[in-house]
N, C-alpha and C positions, 0 to 999 in steps of 0.2 A: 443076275446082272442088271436086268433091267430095273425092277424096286431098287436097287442099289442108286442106279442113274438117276430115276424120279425123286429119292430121299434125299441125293443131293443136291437136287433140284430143288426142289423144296425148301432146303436148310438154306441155300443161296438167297431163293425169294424174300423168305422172314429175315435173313440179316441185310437186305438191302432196302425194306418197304418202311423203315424210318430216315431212312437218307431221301431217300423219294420224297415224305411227306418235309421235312427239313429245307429240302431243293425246293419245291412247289411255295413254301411258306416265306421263302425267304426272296426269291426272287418275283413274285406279289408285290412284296412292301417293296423293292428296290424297283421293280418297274414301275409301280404308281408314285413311289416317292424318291428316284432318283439316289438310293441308298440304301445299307445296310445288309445286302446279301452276303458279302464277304465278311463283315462282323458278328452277325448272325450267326456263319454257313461256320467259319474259322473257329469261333467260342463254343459252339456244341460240337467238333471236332476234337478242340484238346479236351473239352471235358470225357469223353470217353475215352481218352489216352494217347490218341495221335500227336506224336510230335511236331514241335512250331513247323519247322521247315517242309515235312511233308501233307500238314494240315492246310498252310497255304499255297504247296504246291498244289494239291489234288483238288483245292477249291479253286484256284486261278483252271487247273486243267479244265473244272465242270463248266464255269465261267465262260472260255470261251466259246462254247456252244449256246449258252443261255444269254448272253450278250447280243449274239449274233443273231438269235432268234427275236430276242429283244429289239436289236436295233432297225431291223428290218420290219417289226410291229412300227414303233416309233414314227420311221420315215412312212407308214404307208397312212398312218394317223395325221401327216404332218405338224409332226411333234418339234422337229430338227431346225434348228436355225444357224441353218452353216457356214456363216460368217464365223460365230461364236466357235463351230465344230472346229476352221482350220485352225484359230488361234489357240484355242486347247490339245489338239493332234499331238503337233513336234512336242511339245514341252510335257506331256502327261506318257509319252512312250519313255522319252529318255530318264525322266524319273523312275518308271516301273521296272526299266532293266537295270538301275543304277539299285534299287532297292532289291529287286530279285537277289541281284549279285552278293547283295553285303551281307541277303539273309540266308543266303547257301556258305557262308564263311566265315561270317560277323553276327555274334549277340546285337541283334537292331532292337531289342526294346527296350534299350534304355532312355528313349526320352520319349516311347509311348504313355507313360503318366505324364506328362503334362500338355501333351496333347487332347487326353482324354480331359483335361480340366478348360483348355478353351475351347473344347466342342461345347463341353455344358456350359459354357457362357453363351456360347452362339445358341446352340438350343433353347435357350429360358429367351433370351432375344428375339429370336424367331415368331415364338411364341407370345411376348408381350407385342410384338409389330405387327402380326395380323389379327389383331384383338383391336390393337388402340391407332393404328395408321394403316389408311387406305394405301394398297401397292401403286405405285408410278413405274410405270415400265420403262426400264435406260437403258442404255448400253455399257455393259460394265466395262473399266476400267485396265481393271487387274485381270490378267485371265492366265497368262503365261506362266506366273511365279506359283499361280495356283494348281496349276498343269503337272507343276513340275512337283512341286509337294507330295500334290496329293496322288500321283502315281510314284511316286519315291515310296511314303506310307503304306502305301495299297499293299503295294509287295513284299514289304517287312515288315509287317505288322498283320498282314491278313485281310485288312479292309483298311480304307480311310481314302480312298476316291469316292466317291458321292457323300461321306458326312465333309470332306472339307472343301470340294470344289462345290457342288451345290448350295450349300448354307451359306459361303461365301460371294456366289454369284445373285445368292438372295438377298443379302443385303445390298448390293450393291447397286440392286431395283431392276432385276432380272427378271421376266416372265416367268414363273412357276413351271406353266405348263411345256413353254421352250426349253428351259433350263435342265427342266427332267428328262425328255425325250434326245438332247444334246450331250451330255453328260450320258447316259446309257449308251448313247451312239458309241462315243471316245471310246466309250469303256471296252465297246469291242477289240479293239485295235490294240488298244493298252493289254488287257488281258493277254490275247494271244501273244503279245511280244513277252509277255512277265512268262507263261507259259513253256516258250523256248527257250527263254534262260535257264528255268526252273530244269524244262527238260535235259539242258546241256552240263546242268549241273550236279543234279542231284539222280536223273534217269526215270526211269519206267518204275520207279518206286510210288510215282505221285496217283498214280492211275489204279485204285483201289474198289473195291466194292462199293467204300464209302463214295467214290467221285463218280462210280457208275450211277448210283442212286439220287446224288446231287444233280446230277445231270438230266435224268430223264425229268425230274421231278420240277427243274428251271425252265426248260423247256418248254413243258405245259403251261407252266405258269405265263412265262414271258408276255403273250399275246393279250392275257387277260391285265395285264398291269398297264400296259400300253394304252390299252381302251379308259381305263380309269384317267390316268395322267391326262387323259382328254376331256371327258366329260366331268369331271368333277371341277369346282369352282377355286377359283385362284384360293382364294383366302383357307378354304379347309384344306388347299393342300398345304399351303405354309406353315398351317398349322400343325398338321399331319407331320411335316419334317422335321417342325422342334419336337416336337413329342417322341417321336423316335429319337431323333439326335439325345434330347435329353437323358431318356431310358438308357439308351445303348451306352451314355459315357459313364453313367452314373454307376451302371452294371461293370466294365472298366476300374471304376476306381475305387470301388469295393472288392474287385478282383486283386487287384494291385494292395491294398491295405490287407488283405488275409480273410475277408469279413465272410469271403466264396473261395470258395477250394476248387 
């Protein structure tokens, strides 16, 4: 009986210790650069078979603990600029429930290619802008309709909070460093509202091995992305966000053409 208990024990820990390194990896790059955990966390989810709806359910479920651990790294960094935070809040929740909803009952990816083609526009952008023009710090503009997007996206697609409210708050002459730890913040709030939809919709299906493993593995990581976002210099992080942005749309639209299975 008890070998028995240990063996299972065991067979648990080996199918959960690449979710773990998966979680740690991915909310890294999303803590230091305000993105990509949910596109990351979602694409190596369906590639091992988990269906859309439960890949980004069980990724929003890990999210919201790795957010939350995030965000509370961020504010202790004073990363947060929450002015920025209210005006992103209302409009990035009622997206994420509105997106949750469509993708517990509606095929939502039909117009994720071509979003995935003007992230790579913003990416190579990104990229040429802190190569060939010094950042100016402003006050962006737009924040609301991007709020609304990009927790609309998040939720029906898996990820696209932080590639399209960040990259877009960059241009628009955003502090890096604010931008990232502001944007992480929302995300808490958003996640866990996308999370109780997910949960009212779809149940206790989201909550897997795989999210337990996402989970621990964010977690750890959160604190350490935080410190980065901080210390490191505006311009490589800008850099750092197109270059991800880039990768992750480019991976996207080679998905979407058949080039990746």
């Amino acid at each position: 009986m008890i070998d028995s208990i240990l063996a299972m024990g065991a067979t648990h820990a080996d199918a959960i210790w690449p979710f773990v390194l998966v979680g740690f990896f991915a909310q890294m790059v999303d803590g230091a650069l305000g993105m990509a955990y949910g596109v990351i966390s979602s694409t190596l989810l369906l590639a091992l078979g988990v269906p859309p709806a439960a890949a980004s359910a069980g990724v929003h479920a890990a999210e919201t603990c790795t957010t939350g651990v995030s965000a509370i790294s961020h504010i202790a960094h004073r990363n947060v600029d929450w002015s920025l935070f209210r005006r992103l809040v209302v409009p990035g929740v009622i997206g994420g429930v509105l997106g949750a909803y469509v993708l517990s009952n509606i095929d939502g990816n039909v117009i994720k290619p071509f979003i995935q083609v003007y992230l790579l526009s913003i990416g190579v952008y990104l990229i040429w802008r802190s190569r060939h023009v010094l950042p100016q710090h402003s006050n962006p503009k737009i924040v609301a309709p991007l709020g609304l997007v990009g927790g609309f996206l998040d939720a029906s697609g898996g990820g696209g909070w932080g590639p399209v409210v960040t990259s877009n708050l960059l241009i628009q002459g955003s502090s890096p460093r604010h931008t990232i730890g502001t944007v992480n913040s929302v995300e808490f709030i958003l996640t866990l509202s996308i999370s109780i939809t997910f949960f009212l919709n779809v149940g206790w299906e989201a909550f897997t091995v795989a999210t337990s493993g996402l989970l621990i593995g964010g977690v750890v990581a959160a604190p350490l992305g935080a410190m980065l976002a901080r210390h490191v210099a505006p311009k490589i992080l800008m850099t750092s966000v197109g270059i991800i942005l880039t990768l992750t749309s480019l991976f996207g639209i080679a998905k979407w053409l058949g080039y990746i299975g």
